[in-house]
N, C-alpha and C positions, 0 to 999 in steps of 0.2 A: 665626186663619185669615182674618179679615172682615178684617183689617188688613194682610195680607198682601193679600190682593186689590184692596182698594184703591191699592196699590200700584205693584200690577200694570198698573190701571187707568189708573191716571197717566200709569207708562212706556206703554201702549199710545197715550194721548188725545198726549202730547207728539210719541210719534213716529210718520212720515207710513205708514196700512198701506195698500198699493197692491198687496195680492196674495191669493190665496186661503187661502193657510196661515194667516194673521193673521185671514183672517175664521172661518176654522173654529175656531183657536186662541180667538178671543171668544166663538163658539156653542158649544164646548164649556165651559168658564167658565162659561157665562151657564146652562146648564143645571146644573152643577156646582152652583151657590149657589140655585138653587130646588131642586133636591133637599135640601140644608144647609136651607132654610128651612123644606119641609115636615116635617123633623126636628125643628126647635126649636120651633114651633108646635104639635106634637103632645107635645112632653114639657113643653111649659107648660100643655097641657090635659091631661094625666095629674097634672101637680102641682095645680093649680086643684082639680082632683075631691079627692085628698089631702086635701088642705088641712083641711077640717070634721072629719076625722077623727082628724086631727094635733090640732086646738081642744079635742076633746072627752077626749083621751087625757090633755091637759094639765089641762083641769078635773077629770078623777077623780084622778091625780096630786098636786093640787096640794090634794086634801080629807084626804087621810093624812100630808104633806108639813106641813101647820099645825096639823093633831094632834102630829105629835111635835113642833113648834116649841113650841107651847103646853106643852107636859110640861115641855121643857129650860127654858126663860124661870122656870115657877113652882119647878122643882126647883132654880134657878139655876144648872145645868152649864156648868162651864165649861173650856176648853184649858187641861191643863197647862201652869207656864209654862216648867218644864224640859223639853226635848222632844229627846230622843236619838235617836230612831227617827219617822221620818215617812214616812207611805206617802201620794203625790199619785195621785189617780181622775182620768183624764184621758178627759172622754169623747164621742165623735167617730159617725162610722158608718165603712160601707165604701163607700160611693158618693162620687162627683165631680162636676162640674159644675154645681157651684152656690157660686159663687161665694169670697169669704175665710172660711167655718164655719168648714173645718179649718184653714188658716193661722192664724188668729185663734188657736186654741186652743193650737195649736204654741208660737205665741209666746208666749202667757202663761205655757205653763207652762216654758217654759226661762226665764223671770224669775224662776218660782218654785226653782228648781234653782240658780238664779247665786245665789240665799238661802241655799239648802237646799242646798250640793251634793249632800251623800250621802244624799240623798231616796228611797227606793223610788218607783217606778211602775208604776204597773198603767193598762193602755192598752186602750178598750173602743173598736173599732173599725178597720179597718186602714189608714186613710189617715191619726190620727192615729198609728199605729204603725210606720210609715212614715218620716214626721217625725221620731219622737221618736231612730229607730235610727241617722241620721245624725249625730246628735249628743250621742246621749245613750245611747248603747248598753247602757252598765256601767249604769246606773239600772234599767231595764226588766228588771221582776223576772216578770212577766205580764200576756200580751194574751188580749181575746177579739175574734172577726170574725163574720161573720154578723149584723150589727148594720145597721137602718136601713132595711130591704127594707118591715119594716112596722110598726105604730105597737107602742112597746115595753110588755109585760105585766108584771106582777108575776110571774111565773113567773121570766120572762126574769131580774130584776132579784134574784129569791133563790136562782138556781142560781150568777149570778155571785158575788154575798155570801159564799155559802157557799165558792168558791174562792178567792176572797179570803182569808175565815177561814184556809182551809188556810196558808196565809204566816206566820201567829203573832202576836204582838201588837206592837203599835206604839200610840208616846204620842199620836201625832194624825194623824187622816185627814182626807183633807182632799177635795173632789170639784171639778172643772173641768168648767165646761158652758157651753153658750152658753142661756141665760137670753131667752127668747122676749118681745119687748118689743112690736111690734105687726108688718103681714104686711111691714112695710120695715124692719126693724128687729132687733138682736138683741146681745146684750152678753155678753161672758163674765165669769163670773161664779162667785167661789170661796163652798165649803159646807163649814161641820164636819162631818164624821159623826164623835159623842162616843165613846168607846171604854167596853169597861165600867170601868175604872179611872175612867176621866170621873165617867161616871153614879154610880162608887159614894161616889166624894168629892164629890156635888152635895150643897150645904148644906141644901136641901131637903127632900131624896128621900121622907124620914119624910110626907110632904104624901099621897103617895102610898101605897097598899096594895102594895107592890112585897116581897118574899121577900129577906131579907135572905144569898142563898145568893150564893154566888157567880153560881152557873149563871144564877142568876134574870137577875142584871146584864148577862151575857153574850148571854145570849138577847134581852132588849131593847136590847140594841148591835146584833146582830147584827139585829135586825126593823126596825131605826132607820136602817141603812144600806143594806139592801135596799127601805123607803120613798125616803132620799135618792136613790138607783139611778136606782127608779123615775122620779122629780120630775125627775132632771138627764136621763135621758135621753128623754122624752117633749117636755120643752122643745129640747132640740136636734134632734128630730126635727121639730118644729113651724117650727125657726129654718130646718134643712135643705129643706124644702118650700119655705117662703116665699122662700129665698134662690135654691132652683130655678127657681121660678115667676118671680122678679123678672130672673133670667140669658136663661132662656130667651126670655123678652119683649123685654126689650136685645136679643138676639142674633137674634131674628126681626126687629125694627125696624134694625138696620145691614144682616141681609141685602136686608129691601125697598127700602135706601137704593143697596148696591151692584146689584140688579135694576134698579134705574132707570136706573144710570149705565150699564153695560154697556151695556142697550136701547139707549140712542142713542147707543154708542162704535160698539155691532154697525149699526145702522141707517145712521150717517154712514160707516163703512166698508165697507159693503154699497154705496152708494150712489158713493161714491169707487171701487172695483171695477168697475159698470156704466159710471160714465162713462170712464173709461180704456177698456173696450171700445169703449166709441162714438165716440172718438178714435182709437181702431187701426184703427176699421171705415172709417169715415170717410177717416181719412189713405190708409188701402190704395186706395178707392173713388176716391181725388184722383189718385190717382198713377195708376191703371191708365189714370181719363181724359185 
């Protein structure tokens, strides 16, 4: 829109406005984009507020997130290297305006699919589920939406697990996030989540007091993936914020740039309008003497 307007500005500054429709046509405009900026300035201080809250969700996250790393590492687990069945976690929100999050994520994981064609996916938010249906329709096995409003729970992250589960088993899962690197900053970023077939051929396991039941394995796959959940999605909430706050900011500083230029398109046209009357006034006043 800011680029549009600029545009606009141009065609107005290049050609001559000698009339009152072009002046109102700029005061409407000019007003236009200060409304547009008290917009973006207030959802960059709605994000700004965010923000600590998004840091803090990532540091509880990210203390359950290197306990299971630390298990898998000592247990040695590791990805099947036969892999028939692969389900990719792609995972996004449902908000906009903030900047390539979701792009970002779109295109990785259609890199991961030109790999993998016949991949499952399960799509946790609906602007990447959006994405993924234009091109990848026959893949998208299940989505969830309602995602991103606010910073994500462990609740949130084992009700999804759990319908996940309901899909059946697959040799490798695999999670897509965008990986929170500082508040300019963010990377996507692929995760194992180990399956219990994983965990039950990790060379290690014995290291651990773990039940040698099936159940047992399944149960810590399934607590392992609802931790990953967790991690991947707190981090892209944190990426989503910062990428808001960084949009919002850009898009408040072009609108104060196109505020400036309008003011003195509107002012030099304002001014060009009065003196054409002072010329009419004037030529009429010549000619009556």
């Amino acid at each position: 829109m800011f680029r549009l307007g600029a545009t606009t500005a141009a065609r107005f500054a290049s050609a001559p406005a000698r009339n009152y429709a072009t002046l109102r046509e700029i005061e409407t405009r000019l007003k236009s984009i200060k409304n547009i900026e008290k917009i973006t300035k207030t959802m960059k201080i709605v994000a700004s507020t965010r923000m600590g809250k998004a840091q803090r969700a990532i540091a509880a996250s990210r203390v359950y997130s290197s306990g299971d790393k630390e298990f898998f590492e000592v247990s040695e687990t590791k990805a099947p290297e036969e892999q028939e069945k692969t389900l990719l976690i792609a995972v996004s929100s449902d908000k906009g305006l903030c900047g390539s999050i979701h792009s970002s994520i779109a295109k990785n994981a259609r890199k991961k699919l030109a790999e993998i064609p016949n991949a499952d996916v399960v799509t946790i938010g609906d602007k990447i589920k959006v994405q993924m249906l234009r091109t990848h329709a026959d893949n998208l096995v299940l989505s969830f939406n309602g995602i991103g409003k606010e910073a994500p729970t462990f609740y949130e992250s084992s009700l999804i697990a759990d319908e996940i589960a309901k899909l059946g088993s697959y040799d490798r899962v695999e999670v897509l996030y965008n990986k929170f690197l500082s508040s300019v900053a963010f990377e996507p970023t692929y995760v194992d989540s180990f399956t219990a077939a994983s965990i039950d051929a990790s060379a290690k396991l014995s290291t651990f007091e773990v039940d040698e039941e099936a159940s047992s394995t399944a149960a810590v796959a399934q607590y392992s993936l609802a931790n990953t959940l967790l991690a991947a999605m707190s981090e892209g909430y944190a990426s989503e914020i910062a990428a808001r706050r960084n949009a919002m900011d850009n898009a408040s500083n072009n609108a104060g740039d196109m505020i400036n230029k309008y003011s003195i398109l509107y002012n030099r046209t304002r001014q060009a309008v009065i003196t054409n009357e002072l010329v009419d006034i004037i030529t009429g006043a010549s000619s009556l003497g």
